[in-house]
N, C-alpha and C positions, 0 to 999 in steps of 0.2 A: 788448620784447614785454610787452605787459600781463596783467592775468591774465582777461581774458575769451579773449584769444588763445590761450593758453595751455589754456583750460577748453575750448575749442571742438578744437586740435587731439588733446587727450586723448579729445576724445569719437568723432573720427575714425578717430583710430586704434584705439578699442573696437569701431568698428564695420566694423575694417577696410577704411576708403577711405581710397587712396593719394591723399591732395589733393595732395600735394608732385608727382606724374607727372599729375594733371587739370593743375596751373598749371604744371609744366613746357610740356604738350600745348597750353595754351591761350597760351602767351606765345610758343607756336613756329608757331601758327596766325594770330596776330599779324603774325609777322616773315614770315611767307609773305604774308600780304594786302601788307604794305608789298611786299615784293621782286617779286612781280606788277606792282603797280601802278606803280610807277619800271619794269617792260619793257615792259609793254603803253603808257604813256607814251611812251615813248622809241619804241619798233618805231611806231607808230601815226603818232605826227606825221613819221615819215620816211619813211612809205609812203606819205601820203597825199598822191596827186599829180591826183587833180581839178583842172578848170579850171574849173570854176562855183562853188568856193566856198574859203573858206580856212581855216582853225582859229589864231583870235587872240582876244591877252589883251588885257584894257583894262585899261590906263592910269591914265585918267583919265575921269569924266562933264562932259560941260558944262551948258549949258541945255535945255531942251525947249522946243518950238514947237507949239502945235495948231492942223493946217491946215482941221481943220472945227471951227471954235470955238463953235457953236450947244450948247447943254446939251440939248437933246431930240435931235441925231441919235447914233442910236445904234452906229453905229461909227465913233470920231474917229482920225483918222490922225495920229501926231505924228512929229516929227523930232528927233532926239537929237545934240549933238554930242556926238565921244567921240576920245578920245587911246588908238589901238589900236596894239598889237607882235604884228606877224604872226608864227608860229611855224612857216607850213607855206610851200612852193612859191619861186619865184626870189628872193622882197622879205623871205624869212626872217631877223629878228631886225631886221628896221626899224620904226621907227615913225612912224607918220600919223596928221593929223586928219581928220576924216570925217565924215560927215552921215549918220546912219541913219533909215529911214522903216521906224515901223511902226503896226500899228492897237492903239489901246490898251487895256488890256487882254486881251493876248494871251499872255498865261500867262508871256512870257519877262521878267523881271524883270531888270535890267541892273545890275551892280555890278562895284564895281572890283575888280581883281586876279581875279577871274573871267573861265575861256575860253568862248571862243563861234564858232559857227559862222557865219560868213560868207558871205553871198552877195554878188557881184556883176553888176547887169544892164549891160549896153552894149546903145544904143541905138544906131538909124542913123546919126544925127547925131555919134556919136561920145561922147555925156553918158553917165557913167554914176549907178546908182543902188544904192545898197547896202542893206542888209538882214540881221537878227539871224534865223536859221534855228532854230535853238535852242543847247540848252546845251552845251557838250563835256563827254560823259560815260563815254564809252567804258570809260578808264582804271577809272575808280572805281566803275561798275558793274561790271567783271571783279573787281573785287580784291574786293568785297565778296561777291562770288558765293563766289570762293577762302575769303576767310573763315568764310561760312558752314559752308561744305564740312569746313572745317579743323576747326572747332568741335563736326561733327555726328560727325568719327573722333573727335578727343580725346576727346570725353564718352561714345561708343558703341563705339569702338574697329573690331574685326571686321564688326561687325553693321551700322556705318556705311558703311565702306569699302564691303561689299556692297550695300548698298540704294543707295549713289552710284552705284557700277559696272551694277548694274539700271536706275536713271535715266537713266545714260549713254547704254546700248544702247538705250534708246527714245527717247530723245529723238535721238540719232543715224540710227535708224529712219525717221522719221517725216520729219527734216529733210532726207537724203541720199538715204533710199528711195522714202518714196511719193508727199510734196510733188513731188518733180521727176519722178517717173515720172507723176502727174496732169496734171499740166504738156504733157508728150509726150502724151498722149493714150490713157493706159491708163483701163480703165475703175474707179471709184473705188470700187464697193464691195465686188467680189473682192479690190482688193489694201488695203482697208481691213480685210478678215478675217484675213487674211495678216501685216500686219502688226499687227494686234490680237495675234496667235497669236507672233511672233516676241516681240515686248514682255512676254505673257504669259511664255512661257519663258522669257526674260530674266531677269525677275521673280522665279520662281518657285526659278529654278536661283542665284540670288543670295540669296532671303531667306528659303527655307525649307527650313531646317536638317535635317529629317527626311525622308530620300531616300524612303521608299516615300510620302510623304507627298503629295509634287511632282504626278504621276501625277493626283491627287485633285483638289489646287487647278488645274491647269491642266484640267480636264473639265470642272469647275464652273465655271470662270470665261469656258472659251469658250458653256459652255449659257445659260449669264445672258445675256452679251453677244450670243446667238442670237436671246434670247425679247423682248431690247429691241429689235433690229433687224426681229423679225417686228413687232412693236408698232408700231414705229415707222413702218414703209413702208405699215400699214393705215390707221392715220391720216392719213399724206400723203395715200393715195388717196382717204381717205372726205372729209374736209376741204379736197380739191382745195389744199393748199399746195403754190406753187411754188419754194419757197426763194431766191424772187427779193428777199423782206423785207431790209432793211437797204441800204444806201449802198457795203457791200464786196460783198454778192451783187452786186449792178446792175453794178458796176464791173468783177468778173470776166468776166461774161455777153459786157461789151462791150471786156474785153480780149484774151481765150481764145476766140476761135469756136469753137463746137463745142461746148464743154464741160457735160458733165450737170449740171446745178444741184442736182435734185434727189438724184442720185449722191451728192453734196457735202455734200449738210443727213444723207441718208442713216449718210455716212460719219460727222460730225462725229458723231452719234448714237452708232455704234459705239466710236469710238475713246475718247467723252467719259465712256463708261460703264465702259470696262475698269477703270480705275484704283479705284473703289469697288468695283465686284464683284470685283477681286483683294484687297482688303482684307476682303469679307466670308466670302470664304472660305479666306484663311491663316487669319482669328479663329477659322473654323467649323474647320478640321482641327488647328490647336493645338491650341484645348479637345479634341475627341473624339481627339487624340493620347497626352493625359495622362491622362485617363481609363482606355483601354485600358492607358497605363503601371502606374495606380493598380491598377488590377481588370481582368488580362488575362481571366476570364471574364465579365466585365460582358454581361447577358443584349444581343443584338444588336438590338430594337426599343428596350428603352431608349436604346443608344448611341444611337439614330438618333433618340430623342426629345432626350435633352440638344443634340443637335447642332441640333436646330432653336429649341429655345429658347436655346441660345448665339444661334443666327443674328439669332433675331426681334429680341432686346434690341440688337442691332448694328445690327439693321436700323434702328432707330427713329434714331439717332443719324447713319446713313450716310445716311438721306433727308432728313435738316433741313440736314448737310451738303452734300448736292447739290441741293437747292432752295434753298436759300438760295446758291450759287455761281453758280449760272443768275440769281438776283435779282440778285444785286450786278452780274455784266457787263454785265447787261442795265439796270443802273439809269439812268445818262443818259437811252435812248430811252423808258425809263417816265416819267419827269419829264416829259419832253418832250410824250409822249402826254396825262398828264392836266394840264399847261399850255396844251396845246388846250384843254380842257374837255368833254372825251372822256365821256361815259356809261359804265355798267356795262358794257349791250350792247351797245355799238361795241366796247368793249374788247376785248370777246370775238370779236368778230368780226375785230379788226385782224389783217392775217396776218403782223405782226411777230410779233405776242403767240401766236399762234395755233403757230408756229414752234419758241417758247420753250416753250408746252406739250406738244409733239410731245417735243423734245430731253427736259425733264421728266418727264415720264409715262412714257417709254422708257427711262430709266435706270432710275428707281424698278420699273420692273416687271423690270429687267435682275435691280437688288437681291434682287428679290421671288423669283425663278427660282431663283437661285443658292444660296438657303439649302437648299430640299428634294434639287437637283440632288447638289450637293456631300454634303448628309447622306449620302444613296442610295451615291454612288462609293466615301464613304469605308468607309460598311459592306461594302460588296459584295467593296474588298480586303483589309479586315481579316479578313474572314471565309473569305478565299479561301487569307490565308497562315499564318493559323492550322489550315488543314487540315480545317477543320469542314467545310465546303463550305455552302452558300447556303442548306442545312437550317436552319443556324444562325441564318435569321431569326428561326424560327420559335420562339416564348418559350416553355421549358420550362413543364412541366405544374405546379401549385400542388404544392408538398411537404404 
């Protein structure tokens, strides 16, 4: 051990960080990613019993062929030989050669010792035709999710655990609850409140520490997420959006009969806003939590002024965050738009764009609700359980 080593763990241990149990924590979060990813490996390729496609490794690359050889057409088809060992189904652990057809430049980039998903077409005639589907990832996307996971207890400990456990139940929510209950035919933006409101508790009962606290951030954060769904459904009307913009609206429309589209953009509304307006109001009741710990007589209109100037400065930062999240998913069909050679006012007019500023403008003003709502709750029960009663707004008289 050197002496910078040596200077560095002296300085840790002055400041009291157990680095020796972070790198215990962090080389056990390690051996979790690996031991995941050897089960989900193993479970995956022996479950997976499709007959339209297979999961195999290559081998070997051979030559490539381009069937439209012309340089100006702009999607060329090529054929790849390739020496593959199948890993799934009846022909597991053999290996063939084979002729793959695809269009080039298709994102899948082919390399040895690399798995891949395989397709196979049969034809009338009996010919068949094969095809690179994409990457086999399954494995390595779980293990690195476990990882992360692993990483976020080691270094956060309790406070991690908890805020995973509150991800869980939402995202659990969302994918068992109301995706499939939309599906059947319920209607989408009652049980988009519902479960906004479950997620919220979730939330709230996992990462905020100070019980009478809870109460405060879950009022606030369902009023926010009120003021953007009122926002949001005026605009729909006043701007006649049908939330039929995009390639996946059009496609549900005509796979789901029946189903409310507008319900849908409605919801996404809802549900897209919770998660920032739960963040501005844990920020807003921490701060006016420690406050009242500092100076339990802290006059109650100040409280309720700190609590909004906490909020605001939050605020500024949770709207570049949520516009700027809406820009990026939305970046491809923006490119696309102004590669048309789209104008200002078309732009505006587009009802993709138009859609994007609906979901937009409705969070932001979700934000916007949440700071005064949440200030208001939180005074009204600090004031209720310190026995003052609601007199207590009122700021004593100048000494």
């Amino acid at each position: 051990m050197n002496f910078a080593t040596i200077e560095i763990s002296g300085i840790m241990e002055d400041l009291n960080i157990d680095y020796k149990g972070y790198l215990f924590r962090f080389a056990l979060a390690v051996l979790s990613m690996v031991a995941v990813y050897s089960a989900v490996d193993f479970w995956t390729l022996r479950i997976w019993d499709t007959s339209e496609s297979l999961v195999v490794e290559v081998v070997d690359i051979g030559d490539a062929k381009i069937l439209s050889p012309e340089d100006d057409e702009p999607f060329r088809t090529v054929e790849t030989e390739l020496a593959i060992q199948v890993l799934t189904g009846e022909q597991k652990e053999e290996t063939f050669s084979i002729v793959v057809t695809q269009m080039e430049d298709n994102g899948t980039e082919l390399k040895k010792g690399r798995r891949y998903i395989l397709i196979v077409d049969v034809f009338d005639d009996g010919s068949m035709q094969y095809s690179i589907a994409d990457v086999f990832r399954i494995p390595s996307v779980i293990g690195v999710v476990v990882f992360a996971c692993g990483c976020l207890i080691a270094f956060t400990g309790r406070v991690g655990a908890r805020a995973l456990l509150g991800l869980g139940v939402s995202v659990a929510c969302l994918l068992w609850g109301y995706i499939p209950l939309v599906v059947k035919g319920a209607p989408p933006v009652p049980l988009a409140f519902l479960a906004v409101f479950f997620i919220s508790a979730a939330t709230v009962f996992c990462v905020v520490h100070r019980k009478q606290a809870r109460a405060v951030v879950l009022l606030g954060s369902l009023g926010g997420v009120s003021g953007a769904f009122l926002l949001g459904a005026l605009m729909i009307e006043i701007w006649q959006v049908s939330g039929l913009a995009g390639e996946s609206a059009s496609l549900l429309v005509t796979t789901i009969a029946g189903i409310n589209i507008k319900g849908i953009l409605l919801s996404s509304v809802i549900i897209s806003a919770i998660g920032a307006v739960l963040d501005v109001g844990i920020s807003i009741t921490a701060a006016m939590s420690e406050l009242v710990e500092y100076d339990s007589e802290i006059e109650r209109l100040r409280l309720w002024a700190a609590g909004i100037r906490v909020g605001s400065e939050v605020l500024g930062s949770m709207i570049n965050t949520l516009i700027l999240a809406y820009i990026g998913t939305s970046l491809p069909i923006a490119i696309l738009i102004a590669n048309a050679g789209v104008n200002f006012w078309g732009l505006m007019n587009d009802p993709y764009v138009s859609q994007e500023i609906v979901q937009s403008l409705a969070g932001t003003s979700g934000l916007l609700l949440t700071i005064p709502i949440t200030a208001t709750f939180f005074v009204l029960f600090n004031a209720r359980k310190a026995g003052r009663g609601f007199d207590a707004l009122t700021p004593p008289e100048n000494e």
